[in-house]
C-alpha positions as a LaTeX table, in Angstrom:
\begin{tabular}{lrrr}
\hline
Residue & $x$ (\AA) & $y$ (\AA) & $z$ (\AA) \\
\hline
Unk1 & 39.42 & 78.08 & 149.62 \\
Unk2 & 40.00 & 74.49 & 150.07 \\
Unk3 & 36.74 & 72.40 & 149.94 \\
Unk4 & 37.23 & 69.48 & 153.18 \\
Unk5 & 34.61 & 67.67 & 152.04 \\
Unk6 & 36.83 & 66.23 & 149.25 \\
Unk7 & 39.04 & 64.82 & 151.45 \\
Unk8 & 36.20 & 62.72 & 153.47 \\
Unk9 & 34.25 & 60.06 & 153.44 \\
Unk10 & 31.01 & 58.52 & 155.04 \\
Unk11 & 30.76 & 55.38 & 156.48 \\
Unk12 & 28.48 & 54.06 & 154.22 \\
Unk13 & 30.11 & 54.57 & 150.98 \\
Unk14 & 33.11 & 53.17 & 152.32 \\
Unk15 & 31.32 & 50.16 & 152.86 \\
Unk16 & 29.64 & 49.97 & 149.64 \\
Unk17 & 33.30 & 50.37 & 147.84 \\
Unk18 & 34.71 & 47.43 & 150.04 \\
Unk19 & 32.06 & 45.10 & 149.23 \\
Unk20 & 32.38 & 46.03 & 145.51 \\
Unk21 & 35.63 & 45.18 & 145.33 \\
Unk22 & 34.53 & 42.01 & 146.95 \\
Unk23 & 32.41 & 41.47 & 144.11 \\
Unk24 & 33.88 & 42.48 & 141.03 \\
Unk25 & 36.98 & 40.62 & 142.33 \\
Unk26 & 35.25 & 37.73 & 143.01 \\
Unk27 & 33.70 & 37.51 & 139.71 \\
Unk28 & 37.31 & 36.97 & 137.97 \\
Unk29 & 38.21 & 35.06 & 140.76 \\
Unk30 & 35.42 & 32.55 & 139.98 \\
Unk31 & 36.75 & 32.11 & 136.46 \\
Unk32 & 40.29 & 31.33 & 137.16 \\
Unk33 & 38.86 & 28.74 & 140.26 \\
Unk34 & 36.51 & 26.87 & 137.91 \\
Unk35 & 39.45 & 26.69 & 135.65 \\
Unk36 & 41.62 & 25.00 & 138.21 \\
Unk37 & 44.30 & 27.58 & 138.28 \\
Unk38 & 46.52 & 28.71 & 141.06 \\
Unk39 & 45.34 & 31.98 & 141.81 \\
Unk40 & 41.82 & 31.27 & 142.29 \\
Unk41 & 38.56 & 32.87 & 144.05 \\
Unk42 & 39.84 & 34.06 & 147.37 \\
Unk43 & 42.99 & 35.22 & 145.81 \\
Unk44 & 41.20 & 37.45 & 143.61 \\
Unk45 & 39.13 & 38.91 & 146.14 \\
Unk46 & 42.13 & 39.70 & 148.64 \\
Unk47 & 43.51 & 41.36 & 146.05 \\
Unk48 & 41.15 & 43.55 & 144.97 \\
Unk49 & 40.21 & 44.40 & 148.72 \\
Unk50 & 43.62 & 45.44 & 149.39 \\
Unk51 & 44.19 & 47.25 & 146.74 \\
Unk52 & 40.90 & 49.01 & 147.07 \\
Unk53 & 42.12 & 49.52 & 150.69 \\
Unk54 & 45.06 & 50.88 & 149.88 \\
Unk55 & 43.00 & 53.60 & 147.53 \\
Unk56 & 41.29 & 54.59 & 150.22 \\
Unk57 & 43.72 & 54.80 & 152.81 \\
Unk58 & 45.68 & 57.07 & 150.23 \\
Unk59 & 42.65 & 59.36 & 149.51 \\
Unk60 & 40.96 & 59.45 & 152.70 \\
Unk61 & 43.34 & 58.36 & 155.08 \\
Unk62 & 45.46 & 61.90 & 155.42 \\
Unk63 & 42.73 & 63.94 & 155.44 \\
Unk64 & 43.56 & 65.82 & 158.83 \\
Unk65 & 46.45 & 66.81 & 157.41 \\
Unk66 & 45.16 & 69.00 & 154.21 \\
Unk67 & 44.93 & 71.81 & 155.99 \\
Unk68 & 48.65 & 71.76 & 157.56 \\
Unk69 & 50.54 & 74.82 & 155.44 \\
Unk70 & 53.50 & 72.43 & 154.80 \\
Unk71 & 52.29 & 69.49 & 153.36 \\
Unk72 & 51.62 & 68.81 & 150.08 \\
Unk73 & 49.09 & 65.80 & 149.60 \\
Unk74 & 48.74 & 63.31 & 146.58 \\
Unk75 & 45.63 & 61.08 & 146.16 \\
Unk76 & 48.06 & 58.86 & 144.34 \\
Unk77 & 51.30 & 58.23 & 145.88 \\
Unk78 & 50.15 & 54.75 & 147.79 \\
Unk79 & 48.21 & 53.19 & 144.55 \\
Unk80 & 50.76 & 54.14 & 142.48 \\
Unk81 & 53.39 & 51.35 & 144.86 \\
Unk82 & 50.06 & 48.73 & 144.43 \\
Unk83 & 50.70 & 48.44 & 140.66 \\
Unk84 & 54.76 & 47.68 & 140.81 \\
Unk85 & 54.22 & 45.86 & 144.16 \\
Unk86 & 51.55 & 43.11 & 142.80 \\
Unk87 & 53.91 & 41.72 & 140.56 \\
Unk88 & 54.98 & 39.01 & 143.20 \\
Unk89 & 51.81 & 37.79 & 143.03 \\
Unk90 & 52.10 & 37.47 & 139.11 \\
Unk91 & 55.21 & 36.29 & 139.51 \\
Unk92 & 54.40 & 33.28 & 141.53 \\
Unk93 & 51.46 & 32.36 & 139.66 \\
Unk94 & 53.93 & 31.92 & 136.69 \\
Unk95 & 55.73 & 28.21 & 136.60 \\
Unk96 & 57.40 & 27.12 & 133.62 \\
Unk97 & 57.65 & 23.29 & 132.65 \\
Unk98 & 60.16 & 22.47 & 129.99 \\
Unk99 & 59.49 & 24.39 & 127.02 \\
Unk100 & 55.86 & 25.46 & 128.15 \\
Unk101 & 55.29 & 28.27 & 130.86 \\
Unk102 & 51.70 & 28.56 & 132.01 \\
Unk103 & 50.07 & 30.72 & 134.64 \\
Unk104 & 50.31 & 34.06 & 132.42 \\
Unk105 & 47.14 & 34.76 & 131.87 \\
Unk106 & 46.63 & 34.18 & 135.65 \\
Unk107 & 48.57 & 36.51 & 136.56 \\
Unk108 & 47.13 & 39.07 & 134.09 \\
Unk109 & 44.29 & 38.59 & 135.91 \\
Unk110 & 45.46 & 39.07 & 139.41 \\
Unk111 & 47.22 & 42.51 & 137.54 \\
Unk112 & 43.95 & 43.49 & 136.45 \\
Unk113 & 42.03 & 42.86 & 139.70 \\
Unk114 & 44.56 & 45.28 & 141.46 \\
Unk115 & 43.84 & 47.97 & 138.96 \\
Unk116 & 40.03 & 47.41 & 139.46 \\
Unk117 & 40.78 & 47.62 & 143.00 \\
Unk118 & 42.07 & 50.95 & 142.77 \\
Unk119 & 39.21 & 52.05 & 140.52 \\
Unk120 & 37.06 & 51.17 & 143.28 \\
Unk121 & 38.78 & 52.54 & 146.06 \\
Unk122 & 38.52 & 56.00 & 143.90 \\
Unk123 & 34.71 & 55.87 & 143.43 \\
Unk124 & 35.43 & 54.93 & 139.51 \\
Unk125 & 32.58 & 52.58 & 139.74 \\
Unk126 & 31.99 & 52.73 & 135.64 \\
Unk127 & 35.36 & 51.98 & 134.78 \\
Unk128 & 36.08 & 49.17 & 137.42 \\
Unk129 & 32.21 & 47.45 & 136.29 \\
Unk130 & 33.38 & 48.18 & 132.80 \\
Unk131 & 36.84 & 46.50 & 133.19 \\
Unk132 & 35.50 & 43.23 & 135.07 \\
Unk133 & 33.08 & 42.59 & 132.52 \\
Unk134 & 35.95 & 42.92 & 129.76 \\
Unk135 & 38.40 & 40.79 & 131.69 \\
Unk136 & 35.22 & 37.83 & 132.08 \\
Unk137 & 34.73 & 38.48 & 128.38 \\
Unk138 & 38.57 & 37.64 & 127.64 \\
Unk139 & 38.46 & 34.74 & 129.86 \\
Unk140 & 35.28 & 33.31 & 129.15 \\
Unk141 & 34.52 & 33.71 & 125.62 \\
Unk142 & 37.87 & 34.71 & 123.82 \\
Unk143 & 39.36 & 31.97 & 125.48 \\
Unk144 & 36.88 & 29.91 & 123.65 \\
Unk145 & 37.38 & 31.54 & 120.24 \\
Unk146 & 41.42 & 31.94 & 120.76 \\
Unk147 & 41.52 & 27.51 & 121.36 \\
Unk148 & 38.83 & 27.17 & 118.28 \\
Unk149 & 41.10 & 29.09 & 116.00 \\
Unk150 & 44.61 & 27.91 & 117.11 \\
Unk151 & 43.20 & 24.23 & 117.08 \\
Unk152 & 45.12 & 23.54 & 114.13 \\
Unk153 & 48.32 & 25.36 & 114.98 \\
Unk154 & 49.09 & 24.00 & 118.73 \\
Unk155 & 52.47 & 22.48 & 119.20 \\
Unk156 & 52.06 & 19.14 & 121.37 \\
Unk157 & 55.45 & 18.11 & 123.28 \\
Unk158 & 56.03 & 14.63 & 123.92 \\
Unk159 & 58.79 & 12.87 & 125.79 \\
Unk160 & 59.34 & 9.01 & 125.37 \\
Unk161 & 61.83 & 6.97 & 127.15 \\
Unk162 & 63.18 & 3.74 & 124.74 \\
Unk163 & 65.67 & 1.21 & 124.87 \\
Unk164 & 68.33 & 2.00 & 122.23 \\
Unk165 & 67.44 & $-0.38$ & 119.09 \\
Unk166 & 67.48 & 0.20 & 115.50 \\
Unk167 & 64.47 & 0.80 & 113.86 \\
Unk168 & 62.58 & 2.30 & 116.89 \\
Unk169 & 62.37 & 5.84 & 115.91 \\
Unk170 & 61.04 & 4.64 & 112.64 \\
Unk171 & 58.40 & 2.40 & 114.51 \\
Unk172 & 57.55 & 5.39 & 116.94 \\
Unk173 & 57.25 & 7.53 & 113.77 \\
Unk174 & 54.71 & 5.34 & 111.77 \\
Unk175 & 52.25 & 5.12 & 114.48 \\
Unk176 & 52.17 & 9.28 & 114.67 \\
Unk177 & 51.71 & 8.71 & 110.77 \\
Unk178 & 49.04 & 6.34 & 111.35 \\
Unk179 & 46.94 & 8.96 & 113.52 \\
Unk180 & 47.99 & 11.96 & 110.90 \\
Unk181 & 50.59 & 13.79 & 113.60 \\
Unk182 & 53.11 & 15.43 & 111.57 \\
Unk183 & 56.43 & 16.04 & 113.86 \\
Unk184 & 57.66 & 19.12 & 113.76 \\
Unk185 & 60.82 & 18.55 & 115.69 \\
Unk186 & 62.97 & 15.71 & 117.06 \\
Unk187 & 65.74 & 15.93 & 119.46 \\
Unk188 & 67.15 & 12.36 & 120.44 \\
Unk189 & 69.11 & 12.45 & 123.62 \\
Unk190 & 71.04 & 9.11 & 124.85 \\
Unk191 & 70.94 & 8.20 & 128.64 \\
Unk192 & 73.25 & 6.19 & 130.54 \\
Unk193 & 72.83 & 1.97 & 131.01 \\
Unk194 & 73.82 & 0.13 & 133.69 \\
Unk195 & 77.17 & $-1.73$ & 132.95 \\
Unk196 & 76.23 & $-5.04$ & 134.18 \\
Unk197 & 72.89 & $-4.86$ & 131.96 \\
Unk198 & 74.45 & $-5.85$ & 128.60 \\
Unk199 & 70.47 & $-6.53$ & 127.10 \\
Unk200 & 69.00 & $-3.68$ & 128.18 \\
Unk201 & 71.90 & $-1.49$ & 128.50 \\
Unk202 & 71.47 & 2.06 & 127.28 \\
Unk203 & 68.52 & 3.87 & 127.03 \\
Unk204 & 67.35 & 6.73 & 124.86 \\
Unk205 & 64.34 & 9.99 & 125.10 \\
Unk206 & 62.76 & 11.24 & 122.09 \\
Unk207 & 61.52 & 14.61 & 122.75 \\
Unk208 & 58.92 & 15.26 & 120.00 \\
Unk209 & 57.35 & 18.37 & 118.76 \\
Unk210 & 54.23 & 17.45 & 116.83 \\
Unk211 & 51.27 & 19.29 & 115.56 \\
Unk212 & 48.12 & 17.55 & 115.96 \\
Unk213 & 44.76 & 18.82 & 114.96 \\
Unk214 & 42.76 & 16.34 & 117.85 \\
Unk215 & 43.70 & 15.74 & 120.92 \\
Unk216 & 42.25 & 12.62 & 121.11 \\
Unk217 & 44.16 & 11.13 & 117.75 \\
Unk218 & 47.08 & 12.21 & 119.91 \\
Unk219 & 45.95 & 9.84 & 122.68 \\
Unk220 & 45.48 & 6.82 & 120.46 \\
Unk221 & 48.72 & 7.12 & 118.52 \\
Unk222 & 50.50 & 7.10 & 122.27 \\
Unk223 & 47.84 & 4.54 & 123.26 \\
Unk224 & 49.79 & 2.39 & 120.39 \\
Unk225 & 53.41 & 3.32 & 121.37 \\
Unk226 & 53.03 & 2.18 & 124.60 \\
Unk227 & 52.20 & $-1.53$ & 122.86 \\
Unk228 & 55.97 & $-1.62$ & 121.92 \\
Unk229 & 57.78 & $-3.82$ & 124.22 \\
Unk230 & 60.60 & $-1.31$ & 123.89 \\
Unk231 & 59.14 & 1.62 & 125.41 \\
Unk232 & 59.75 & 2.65 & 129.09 \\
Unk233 & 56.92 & 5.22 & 129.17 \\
Unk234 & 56.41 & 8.94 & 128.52 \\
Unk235 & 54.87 & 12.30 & 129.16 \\
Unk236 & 53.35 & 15.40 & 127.41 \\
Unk237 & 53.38 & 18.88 & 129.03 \\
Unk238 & 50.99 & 19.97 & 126.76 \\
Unk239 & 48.35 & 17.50 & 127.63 \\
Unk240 & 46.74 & 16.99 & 131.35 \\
Unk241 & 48.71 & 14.72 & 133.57 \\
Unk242 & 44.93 & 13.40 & 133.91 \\
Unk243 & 44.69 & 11.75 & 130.59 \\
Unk244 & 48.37 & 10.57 & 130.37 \\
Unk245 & 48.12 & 8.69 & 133.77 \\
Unk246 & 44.88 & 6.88 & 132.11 \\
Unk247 & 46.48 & 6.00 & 128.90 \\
Unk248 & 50.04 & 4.82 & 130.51 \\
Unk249 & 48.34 & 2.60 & 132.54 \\
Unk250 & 51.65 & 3.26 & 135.39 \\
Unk251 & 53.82 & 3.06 & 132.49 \\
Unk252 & 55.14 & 6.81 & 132.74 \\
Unk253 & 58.50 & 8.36 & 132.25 \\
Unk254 & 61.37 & 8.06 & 134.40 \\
Unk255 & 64.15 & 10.21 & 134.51 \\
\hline
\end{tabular}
């Protein structure tokens, strides 16, 4: 005989799983907002209520219909639409800046958070406590470890904007030297000059790919390329736009 009780649930520990997912959701949520990224705190925590919603609603939400002789019911059919569905909410965390795309592991997270959701929404609590405090783990600590071992192996990208004269690239080149950047990669690309501008007429950008194992030799060695009266400016999507605005002085790319 079919037990009913199955398909209900009490007030209470409806609540409790809402405000759970309120929690555990806001815990990664916290992570991603202290690190400045663009799924942050609230994000996290909408997502995990809805999705914890939606496990609900799919569980409990039919229940008066169990007993009908035609209908078949399946505890899974709405969470199963949560975990293809939340990919637009990956998707726009994503953004991709020249060669670098960041935003990934954001929207791992928000990924996560909907399966944690669901975990809730079932009464999983082990598994859902379990997964948050792997997921803080990743982002906390292994995020730690992964930028302490990969120190050395980072690719920097840097863009500078030149007037067209011989010898520059060799000039640019010693003052990575100086700092101990080795370049990895070099593409030289040649812009358009005015017509009327015979002096300063034509223009080149150096993309660079260097490999750099401080950040802040980086900064000096563009600290000193910016002394070269030849140089129009430059940028780095691999460092914060925080630190090139304060080295450049105003004297930042153009395109």
């Amino acid at each position: 005989m079919l037990n009913e009780s199955v398909w209900h649930i009490s007030n209470l520990d409806l609540t409790l799983r809402m405000v759970l997912a309120v929690v555990l959701g806001g815990l990664i949520g916290l992570e991603r907002e202290l690190s400045n990224h663009a799924a942050g705190f609230r994000t996290h925590i909408l997502v995990c209520i809805g999705s914890a919603s939606i496990m609900l609603l799919s569980i409990y939400g039919f229940s008066q219909f169990v007993t009908e002789p035609n209908v078949r019911t399946d505890p899974a059919r709405l969470a199963a639409q949560v975990i293809s569905g939340i990919g637009f909410l990956g998707a726009g965390a994503i953004i991709r800046n020249g060669p670098s795309i960041s935003g990934l592991t954001t929207a791992a997270s928000v990924w996560v958070v909907a399966a944690i959701g669901l975990s809730v929404g079932a009464g999983f609590y082990y598994p859902a406590a379990l997964a948050t405090f792997l997921v803080l783990i990743s982002l906390f600590l292994l995020n730690k470890w992964e930028k302490h071992l990969l120190r050395n192996r980072r690719n920097q990208d840097v863009v500078i904007k030149i007037y067209d004269r011989p010898g520059m690239l060799g000039r640019i080149a010693t003052k990575f030297g100086e700092q101990g950047i080795q370049i990895k990669n070099l593409v030289m690309e040649s812009v358009t000059g005015s017509v009327t501008d015979t002096e300063h007429a034509g223009t080149m950008e150096l993309r660079f790919t260097l490999r750099t194992t401080s950040t802040d030799k980086l900064l000096k060695a563009l600290e000193d390329i910016l002394t070269i009266p030849e140089v129009l400016g430059l940028e780095s999507n691999s460092m914060p736009s925080a630190k090139i605005t304060a080295i450049t002085g105003g004297k930042t790319l153009s395109g």
